[in-house]
C-alpha positions in Angstrom: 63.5 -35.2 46.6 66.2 -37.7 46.0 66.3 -40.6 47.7 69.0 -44.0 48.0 67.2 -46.4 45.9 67.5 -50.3 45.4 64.3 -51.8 43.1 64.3 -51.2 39.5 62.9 -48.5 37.5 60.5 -49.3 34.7 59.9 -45.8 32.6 57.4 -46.1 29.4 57.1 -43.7 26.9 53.1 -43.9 27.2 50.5 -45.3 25.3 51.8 -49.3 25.9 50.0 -52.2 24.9 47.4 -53.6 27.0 45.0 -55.2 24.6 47.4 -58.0 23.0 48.2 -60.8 24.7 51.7 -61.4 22.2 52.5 -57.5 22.6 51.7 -56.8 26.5 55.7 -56.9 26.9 56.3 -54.0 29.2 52.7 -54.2 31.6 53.8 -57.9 31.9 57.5 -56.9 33.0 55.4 -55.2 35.6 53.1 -58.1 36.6 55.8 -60.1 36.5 57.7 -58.1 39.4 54.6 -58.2 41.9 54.3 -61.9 41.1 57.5 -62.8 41.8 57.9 -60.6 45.0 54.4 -61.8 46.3 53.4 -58.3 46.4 50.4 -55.9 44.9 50.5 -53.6 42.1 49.4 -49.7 43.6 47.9 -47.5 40.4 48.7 -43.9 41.3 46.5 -41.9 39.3 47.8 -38.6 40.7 48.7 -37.0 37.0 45.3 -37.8 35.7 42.4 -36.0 35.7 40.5 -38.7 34.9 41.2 -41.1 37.7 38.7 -43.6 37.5 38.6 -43.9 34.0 42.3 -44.4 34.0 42.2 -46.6 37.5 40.0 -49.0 35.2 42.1 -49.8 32.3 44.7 -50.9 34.6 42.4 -53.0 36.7 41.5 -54.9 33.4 44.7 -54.8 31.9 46.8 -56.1 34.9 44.0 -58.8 35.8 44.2 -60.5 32.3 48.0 -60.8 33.5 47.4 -62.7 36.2 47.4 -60.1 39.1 45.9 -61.0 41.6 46.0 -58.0 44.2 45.8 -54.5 42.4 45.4 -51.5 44.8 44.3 -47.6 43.3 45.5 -44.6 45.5 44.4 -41.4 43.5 45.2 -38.4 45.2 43.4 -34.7 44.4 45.3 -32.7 46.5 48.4 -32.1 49.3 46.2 -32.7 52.4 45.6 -36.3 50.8 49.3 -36.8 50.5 49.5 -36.5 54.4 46.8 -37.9 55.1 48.3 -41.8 57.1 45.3 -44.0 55.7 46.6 -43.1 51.7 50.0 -43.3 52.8 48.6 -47.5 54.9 47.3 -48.3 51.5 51.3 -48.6 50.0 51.7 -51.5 52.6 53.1 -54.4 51.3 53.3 -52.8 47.6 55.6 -54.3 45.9 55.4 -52.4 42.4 54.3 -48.7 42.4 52.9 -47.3 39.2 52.5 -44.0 37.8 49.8 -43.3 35.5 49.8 -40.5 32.8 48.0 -37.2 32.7 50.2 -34.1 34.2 54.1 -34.3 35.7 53.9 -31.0 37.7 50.3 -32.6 39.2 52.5 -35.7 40.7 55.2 -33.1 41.9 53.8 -30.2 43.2 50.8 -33.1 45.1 53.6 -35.2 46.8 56.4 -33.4 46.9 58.0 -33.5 50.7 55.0 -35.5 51.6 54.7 -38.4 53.9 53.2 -40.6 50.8 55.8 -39.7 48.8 58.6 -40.2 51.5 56.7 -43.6 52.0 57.2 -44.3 48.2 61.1 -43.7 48.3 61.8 -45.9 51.2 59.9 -48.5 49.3 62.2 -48.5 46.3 64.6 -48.7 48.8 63.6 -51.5 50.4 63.2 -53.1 46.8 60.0 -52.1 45.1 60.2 -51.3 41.9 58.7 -48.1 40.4 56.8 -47.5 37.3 55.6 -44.8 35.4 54.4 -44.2 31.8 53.8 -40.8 29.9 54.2 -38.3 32.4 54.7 -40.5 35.4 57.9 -41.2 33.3 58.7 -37.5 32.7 58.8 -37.1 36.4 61.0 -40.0 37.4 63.9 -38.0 36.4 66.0 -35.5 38.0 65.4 -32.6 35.6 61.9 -32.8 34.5 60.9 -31.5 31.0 57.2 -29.8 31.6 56.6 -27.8 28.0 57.7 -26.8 24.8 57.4 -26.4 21.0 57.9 -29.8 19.4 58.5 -30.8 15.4 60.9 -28.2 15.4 64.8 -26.6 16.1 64.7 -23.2 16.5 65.1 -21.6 19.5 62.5 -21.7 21.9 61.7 -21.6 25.8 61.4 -25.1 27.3 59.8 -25.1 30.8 61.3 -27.6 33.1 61.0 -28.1 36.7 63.0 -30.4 39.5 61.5 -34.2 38.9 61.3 -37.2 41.4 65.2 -37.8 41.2 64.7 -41.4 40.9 66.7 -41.2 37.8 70.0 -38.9 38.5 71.1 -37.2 35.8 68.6 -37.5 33.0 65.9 -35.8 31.1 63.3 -37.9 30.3 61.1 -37.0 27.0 57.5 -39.5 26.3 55.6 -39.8 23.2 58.7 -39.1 21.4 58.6 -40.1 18.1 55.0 -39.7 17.7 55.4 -36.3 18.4 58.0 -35.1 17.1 60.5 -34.0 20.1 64.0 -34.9 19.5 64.3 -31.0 18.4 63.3 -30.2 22.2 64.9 -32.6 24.2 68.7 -31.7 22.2 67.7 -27.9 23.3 67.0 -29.5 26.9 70.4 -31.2 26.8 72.1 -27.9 25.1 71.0 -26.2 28.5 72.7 -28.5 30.6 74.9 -31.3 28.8 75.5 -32.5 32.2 72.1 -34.3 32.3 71.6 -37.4 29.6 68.9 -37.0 27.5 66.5 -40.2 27.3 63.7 -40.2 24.8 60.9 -42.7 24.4 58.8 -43.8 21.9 55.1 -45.0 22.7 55.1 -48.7 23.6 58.3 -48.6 24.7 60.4 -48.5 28.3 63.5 -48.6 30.2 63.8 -51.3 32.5 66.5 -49.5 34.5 68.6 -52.1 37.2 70.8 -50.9 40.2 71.1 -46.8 38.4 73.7 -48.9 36.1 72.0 -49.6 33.2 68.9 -50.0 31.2 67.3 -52.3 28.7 64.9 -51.8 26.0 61.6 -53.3 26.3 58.5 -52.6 23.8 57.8 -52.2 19.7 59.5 -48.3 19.7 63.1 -46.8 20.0 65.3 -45.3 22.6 67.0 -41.9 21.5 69.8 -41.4 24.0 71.5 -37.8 23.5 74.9 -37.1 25.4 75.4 -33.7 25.2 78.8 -33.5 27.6 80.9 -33.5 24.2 79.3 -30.4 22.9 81.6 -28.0 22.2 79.4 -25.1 20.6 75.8 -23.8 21.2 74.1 -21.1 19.7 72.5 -20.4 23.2 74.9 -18.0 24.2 74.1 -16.3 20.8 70.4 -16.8 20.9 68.4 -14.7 18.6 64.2 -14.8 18.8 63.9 -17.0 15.1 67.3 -18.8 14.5 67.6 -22.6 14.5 69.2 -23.6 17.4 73.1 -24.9 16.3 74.6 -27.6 18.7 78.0 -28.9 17.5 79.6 -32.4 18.6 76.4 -34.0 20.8 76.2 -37.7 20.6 72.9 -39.4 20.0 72.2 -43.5 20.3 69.2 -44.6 19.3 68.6 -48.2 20.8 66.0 -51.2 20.1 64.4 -53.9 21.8 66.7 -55.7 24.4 69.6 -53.3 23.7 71.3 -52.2 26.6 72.9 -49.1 27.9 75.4 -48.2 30.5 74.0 -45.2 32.3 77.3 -44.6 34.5 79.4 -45.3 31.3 77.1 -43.1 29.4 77.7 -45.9 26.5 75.7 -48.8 24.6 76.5 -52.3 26.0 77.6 -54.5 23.0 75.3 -57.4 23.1 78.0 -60.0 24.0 78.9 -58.4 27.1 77.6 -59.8 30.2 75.6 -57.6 32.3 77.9 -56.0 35.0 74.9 -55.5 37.2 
């Protein structure tokens, strides 16, 4: 599903703040794109099953930031995704924004579809891309579906081939709140290649140009780098032990840090952006 990209990224860790006006710091990064570009918001409401519900809150909360042109595009099934009137509405979209609910609903709905092909050449062309809760899960390239969290023992995680818009990484939601640093180390411990990015509620990464990212929101950023690991216990893995990882590397971040993605490092806050 990966695609050459060229608008930013904004991924939230769900539950962002849409009541205050002081706190509204991420949904107004995103109002703040379709107002500069001249463009409209689209509200995909794919990973929902409550569409309308969810369609709404977004209709109030991006109005009382000044948005002028919001379009919804819910989609039920894979004949939708084909269909060339859903695929007109994303004309002239100039920020496209995922919606919670279910990951595998967004991927296994668009995948190889001509709305979803639509979407990528977007972001190509600029647009940028948002998604909060699951539509941040699937933004990655390795998608995190399931598993046990407030916990390190050994357990099955269930994960699944994301959007790719995000090479590299594993992106975990809600993390914090509920308790998942335990699953997203065992997520990196099964492939240290990808980064592991967890995000607390009211929080994103405004990702620019796949180089780097900065914090936006009240929460933290848990970064783990897992290619320095130089023991597992997953080779040894036993039904009830506590998983054993020796040597990963974890950043935790906070509003306007910044991150190198490519350098896999923090960006001191002195430096000037290199983007």
């Amino acid at each position: 599903m990966k695609k050459k990209r060229r608008g930013d990224l904004l991924v939230i860790g769900g539950h962002e703040q849409k009541e205050s006006d002081e706190e509204r710091t991420i949904l107004r990064q995103a109002a703040k794109k379709a107002q500069d570009d001249g463009g409209r918001i689209v509200v995909l409401t794919v990973a929902t099953m409550e569409p309308e519900a969810t369609a709404e809150t977004y209709r109030k909360a991006f109005g009382r930031l000044g948005v002028r042109y919001m379009e919804v595009l819910d989609i039920r099934n894979r004949e939708q995704a084909y269909d060339p009137a859903n695929v007109e509405k994303l004309e002239g979209a100039s920020v496209l924004f995922f919606t919670g609910g279910d990951q595998l609903r967004i991927t296994s709905q668009m995948g190889g579809s001509p709305l979803l092909d639509r979407i990528f050449a977007l972001h190509e062309e600029g647009a940028t891309i948002v998604g909060t809760s699951a539509g941040a899960a699937a933004m990655s390239e390795t998608m995190l579906i399931s598993g046990p969290t407030n916990q390190s023992r050994l357990t099955s995680l269930s994960m699944a081939p994301g959007l790719g818009l995000l090479e590299g990484v594993i992106v975990d939601s809600h993390f914090a709140e509920r308790g998942r640093f335990g699953r997203l180390m065992g997520a990196v411990a099964q492939n240290p290649h990808n980064l592991g990015i967890g995000i607390d509620e009211d929080t994103a990464i405004h990702v620019t140009n796949d180089e780097e990212f900065t914090v936006l929101g009240s929460g933290a950023i848990y970064v783990i780098d897992g290619t320095g690991i130089r023991f597992t216990s997953l080779s040894d893995r036993q039904s009830e032990g506590i998983l054993t990882i020796h040597d990963a590397r974890v950043h935790v971040l906070g509003r306007d840090d910044r991150f190198n993605l490519k350098e896999r490092r923090p960006i001191p806050p002195s430096s000037t952006s290199t983007v």
